[in-house]
C-alpha positions in Angstrom: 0.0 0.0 0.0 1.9 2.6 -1.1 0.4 5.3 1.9 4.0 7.9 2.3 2.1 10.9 0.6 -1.6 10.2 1.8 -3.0 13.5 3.7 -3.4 12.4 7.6 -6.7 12.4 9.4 -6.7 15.4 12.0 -8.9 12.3 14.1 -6.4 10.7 15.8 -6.7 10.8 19.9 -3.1 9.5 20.8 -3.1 8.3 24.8 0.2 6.4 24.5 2.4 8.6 26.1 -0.3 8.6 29.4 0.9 4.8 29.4 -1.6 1.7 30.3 -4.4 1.9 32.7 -4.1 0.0 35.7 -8.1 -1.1 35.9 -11.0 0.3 37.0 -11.3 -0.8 40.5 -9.3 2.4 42.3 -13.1 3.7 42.5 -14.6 0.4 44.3 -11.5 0.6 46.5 -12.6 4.2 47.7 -16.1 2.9 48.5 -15.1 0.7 50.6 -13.3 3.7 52.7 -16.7 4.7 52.7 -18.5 1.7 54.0 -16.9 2.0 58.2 -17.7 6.0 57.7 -21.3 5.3 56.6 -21.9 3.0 59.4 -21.0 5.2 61.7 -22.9 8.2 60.5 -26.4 5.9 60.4 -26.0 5.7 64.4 -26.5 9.1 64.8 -29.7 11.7 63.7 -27.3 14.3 62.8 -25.0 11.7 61.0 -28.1 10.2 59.1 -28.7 13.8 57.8 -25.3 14.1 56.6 -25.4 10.7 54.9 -28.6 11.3 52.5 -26.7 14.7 52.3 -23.7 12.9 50.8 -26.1 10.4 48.7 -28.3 13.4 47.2 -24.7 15.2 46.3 -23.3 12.2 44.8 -26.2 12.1 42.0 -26.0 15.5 41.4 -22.5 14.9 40.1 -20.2 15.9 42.9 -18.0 12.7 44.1 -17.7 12.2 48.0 -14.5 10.2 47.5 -12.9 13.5 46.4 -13.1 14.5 49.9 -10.9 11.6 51.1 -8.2 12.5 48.2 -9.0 9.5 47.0 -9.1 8.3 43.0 -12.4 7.4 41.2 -10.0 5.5 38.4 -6.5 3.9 39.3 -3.4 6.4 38.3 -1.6 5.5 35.3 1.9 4.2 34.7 4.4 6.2 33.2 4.9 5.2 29.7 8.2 4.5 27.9 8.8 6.3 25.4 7.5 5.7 22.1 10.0 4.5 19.0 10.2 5.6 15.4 8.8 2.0 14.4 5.9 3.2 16.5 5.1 6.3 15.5 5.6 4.8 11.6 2.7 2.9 12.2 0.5 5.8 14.0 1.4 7.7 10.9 -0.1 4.7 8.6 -3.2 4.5 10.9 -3.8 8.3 10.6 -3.3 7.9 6.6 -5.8 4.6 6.4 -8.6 6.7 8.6 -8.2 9.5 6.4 -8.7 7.1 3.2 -12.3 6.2 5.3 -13.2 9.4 5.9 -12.9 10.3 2.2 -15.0 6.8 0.9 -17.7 7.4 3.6 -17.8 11.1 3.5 -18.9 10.6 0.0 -20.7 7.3 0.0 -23.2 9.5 2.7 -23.3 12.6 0.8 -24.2 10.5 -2.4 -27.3 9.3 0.0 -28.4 12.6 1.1 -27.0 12.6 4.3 -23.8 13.3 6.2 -20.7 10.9 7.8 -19.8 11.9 11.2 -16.3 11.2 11.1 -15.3 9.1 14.2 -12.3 9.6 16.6 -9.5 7.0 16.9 -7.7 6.4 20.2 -4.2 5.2 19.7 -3.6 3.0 23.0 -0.8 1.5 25.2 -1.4 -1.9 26.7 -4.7 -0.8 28.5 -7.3 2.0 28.0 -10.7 3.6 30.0 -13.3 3.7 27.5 -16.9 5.0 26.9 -17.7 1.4 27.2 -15.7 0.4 29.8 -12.2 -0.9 30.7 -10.2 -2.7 27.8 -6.4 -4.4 27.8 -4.5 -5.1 24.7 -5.9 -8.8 25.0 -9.2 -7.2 23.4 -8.2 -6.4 20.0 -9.3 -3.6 18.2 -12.8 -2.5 19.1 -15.4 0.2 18.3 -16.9 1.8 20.8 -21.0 3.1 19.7 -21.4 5.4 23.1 -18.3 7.4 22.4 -18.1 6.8 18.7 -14.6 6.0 18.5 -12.2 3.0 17.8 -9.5 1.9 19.9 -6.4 0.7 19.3 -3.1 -0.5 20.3 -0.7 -0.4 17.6 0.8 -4.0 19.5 -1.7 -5.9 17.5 -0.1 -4.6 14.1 2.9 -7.3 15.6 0.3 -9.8 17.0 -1.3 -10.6 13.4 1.8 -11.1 11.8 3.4 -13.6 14.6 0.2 -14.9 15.7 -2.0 -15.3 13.1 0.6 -15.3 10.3 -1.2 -12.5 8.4 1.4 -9.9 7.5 1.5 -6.9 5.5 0.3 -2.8 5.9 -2.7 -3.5 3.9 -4.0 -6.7 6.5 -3.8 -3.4 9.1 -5.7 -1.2 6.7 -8.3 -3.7 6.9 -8.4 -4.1 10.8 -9.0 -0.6 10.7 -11.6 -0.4 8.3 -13.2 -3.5 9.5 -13.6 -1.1 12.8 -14.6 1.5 10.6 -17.6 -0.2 9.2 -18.9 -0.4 12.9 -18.9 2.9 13.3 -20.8 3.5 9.9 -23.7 0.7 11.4 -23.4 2.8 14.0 -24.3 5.8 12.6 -27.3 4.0 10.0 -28.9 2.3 13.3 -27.6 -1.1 12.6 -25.9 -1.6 15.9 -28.9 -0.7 17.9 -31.1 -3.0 15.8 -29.0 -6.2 16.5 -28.5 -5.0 20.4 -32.8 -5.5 20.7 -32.5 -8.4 18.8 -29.9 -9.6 20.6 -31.8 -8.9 23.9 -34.8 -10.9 22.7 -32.9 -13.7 21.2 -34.1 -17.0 22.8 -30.4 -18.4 23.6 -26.7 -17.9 23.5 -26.5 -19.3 19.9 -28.9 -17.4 18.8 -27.9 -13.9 19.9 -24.1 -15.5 18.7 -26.0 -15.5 15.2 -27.1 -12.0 15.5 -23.1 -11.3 16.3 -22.0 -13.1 13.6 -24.4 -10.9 10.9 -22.6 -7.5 12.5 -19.0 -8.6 12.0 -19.8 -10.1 8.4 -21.5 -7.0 7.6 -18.3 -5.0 8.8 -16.3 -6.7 6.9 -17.8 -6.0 4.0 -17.9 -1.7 4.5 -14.3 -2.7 4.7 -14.4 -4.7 1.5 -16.4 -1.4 0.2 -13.7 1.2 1.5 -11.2 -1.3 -0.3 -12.8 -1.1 -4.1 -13.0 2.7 -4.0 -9.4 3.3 -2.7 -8.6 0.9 -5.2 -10.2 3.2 -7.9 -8.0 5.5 -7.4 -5.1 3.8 -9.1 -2.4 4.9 -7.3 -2.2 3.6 -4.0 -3.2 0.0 -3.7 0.0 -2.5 -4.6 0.0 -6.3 -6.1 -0.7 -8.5 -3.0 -2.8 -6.0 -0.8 -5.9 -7.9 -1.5 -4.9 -10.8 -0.8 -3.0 -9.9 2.3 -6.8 -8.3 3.7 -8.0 -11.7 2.4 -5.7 -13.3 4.5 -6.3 -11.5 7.3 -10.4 -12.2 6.9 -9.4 -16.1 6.9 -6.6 -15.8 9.9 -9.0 -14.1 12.1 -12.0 -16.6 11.2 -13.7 -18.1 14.6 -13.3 -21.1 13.0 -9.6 -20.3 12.8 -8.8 -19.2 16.1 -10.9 -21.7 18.4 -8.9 -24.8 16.5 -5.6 -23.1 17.3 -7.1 -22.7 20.7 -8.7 -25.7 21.8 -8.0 -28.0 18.9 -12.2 -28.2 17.4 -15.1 -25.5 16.2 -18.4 -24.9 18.3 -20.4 -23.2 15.3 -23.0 -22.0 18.2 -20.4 -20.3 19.7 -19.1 -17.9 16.4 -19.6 -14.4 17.2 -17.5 -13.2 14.2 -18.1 -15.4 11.5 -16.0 -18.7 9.8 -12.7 -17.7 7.9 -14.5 -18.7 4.5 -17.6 -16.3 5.6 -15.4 -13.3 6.1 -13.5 -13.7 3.5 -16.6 -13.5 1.4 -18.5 -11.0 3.1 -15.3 -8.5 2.8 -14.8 -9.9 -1.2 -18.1 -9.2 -1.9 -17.9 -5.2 -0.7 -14.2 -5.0 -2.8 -16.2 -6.0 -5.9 -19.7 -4.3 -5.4 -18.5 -1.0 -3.4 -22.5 -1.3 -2.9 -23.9 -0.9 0.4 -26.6 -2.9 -0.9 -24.6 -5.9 -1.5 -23.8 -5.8 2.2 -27.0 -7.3 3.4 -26.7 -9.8 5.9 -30.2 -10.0 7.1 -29.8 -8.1 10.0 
């Protein structure tokens, strides 16, 4: 992918110099300072005043543990410092999101309406999100109540040694794999699979759900892939075929027999190597978003 002169998206949220988060439990910690201090204050008329006091305070937005100096969310570590590998691939990931917003910018406008371009948080080891606490271990992921993708640039080095799919244009599709999320996102998609999810009758079957949002994600990506392909100048032999490769590594089908050795279909939540392949193949050669039904 030939990426050096690509303009650079002005959406990047880089947190790795705050380091990794250590959890989320340094605000359960200060409740339980709480807990002895509460007990004592029910005793007591003028303590039980000062305790719904405290309670009608807290959910007005002011936070009691502030007055024992006390964190609602763990400190951070000090991160190293970041290298020039590193920030060679932060450049790439700003190019690649600036490729999306160009595709979806105009793939909205064309339908009348208008792409909300989403952030991306460039990560170290461990990150506080919108939707909660995440480690590297997570992957990539999308975030709908903050609109904005995550990412630690460590899994660039985890799908090439792990999953034995190399090459800058397997990344580009990570990325616009997460991408596509954010465009279900934004069309109501993900909110339509949540309810059904939520009235789904079993495991398997709200798995089944899952499985229709990822396909369908990969193929936006498989859509951003045909038009940045139009362009003639930027895609290289063997791009393709390295996102292809990518689909099939990171297949469920894939991963649980490296894992445990067999496949639980009912289990998926992402979709069989030979599905996402397809699903991603069938956006590069449509660039429709029509052909990217899959019955959700």
């Amino acid at each position: 992918m030939k990426w050096d002169d690509l303009r650079r998206s002005g959406n990047i949220e880089d947190m790795r110099s705050r380091g990794p988060v250590r959890g989320a439990s340094g605000g359960r910690g200060g409740m339980r300072l709480l807990f002895p201090l509460a007990k004592m204050l029910i005793g007591t008329k003028i303590g039980r005043i000062v305790l719904i006091i405290g309670v009608v305070a807290y959910f007005m937005g002011f936070n009691p543990l502030a007055l024992l100096d006390t964190p609602a969310v763990a400190p951070q570590n000090t991160a190293a410092p970041t290298t020039a590998q590193d920030n060679e691939s932060a450049a790439f990931v700003s190019a690649v999101l600036a490729q999306t917003e160009d595709v979806w910018n105009t793939q909205f406008a064309a339908a009348g309406t208008t792409y909300k371009e989403p952030k991306l948080v460039l990560f170290r080891q461990s990150i506080q999100s919108a939707c909660g606490y995440a480690d590297a271990q997570v992957g990539p992921f999308y975030c709908p109540v903050d609109q904005k993708v995550y990412l630690d640039l460590g899994f660039f080095d985890e799908l090439t040694r792990r999953h034995h799919a190399p090459g800058d244009f397997a990344q580009a599709y990570v990325i616009a794999h997460e991408i596509g999320h954010h465009v279900q996102n934004l069309v109501g998609t993900l909110n339509k699979s949540h309810q059904a999810k939520q009235m789904a009758r079993s495991s398997s079957q709200a798995n089944a759900v899952q499985v229709k949002v990822e396909l369908q994600a990969d193929c936006y990506a498989g859509i951003w892939a045909h038009y940045v392909n139009a362009k003639g100048t930027i895609l290289e032999p063997g791009d393709i075929e390295e996102a292809l490769n990518a689909a099939s590594a990171i297949g469920d089908d894939t991963l649980q027999k490296q894992a445990q050795g067999y496949v639980v279909p009912d289990t998926f939540t992402h979709g069989s190597s030979a599905e996402r392949m397809a699903w991603f193949n069938r956006g590069f050669k449509s660039g429709s978003l029509q052909a990217c039904n899959t019955g959700l």
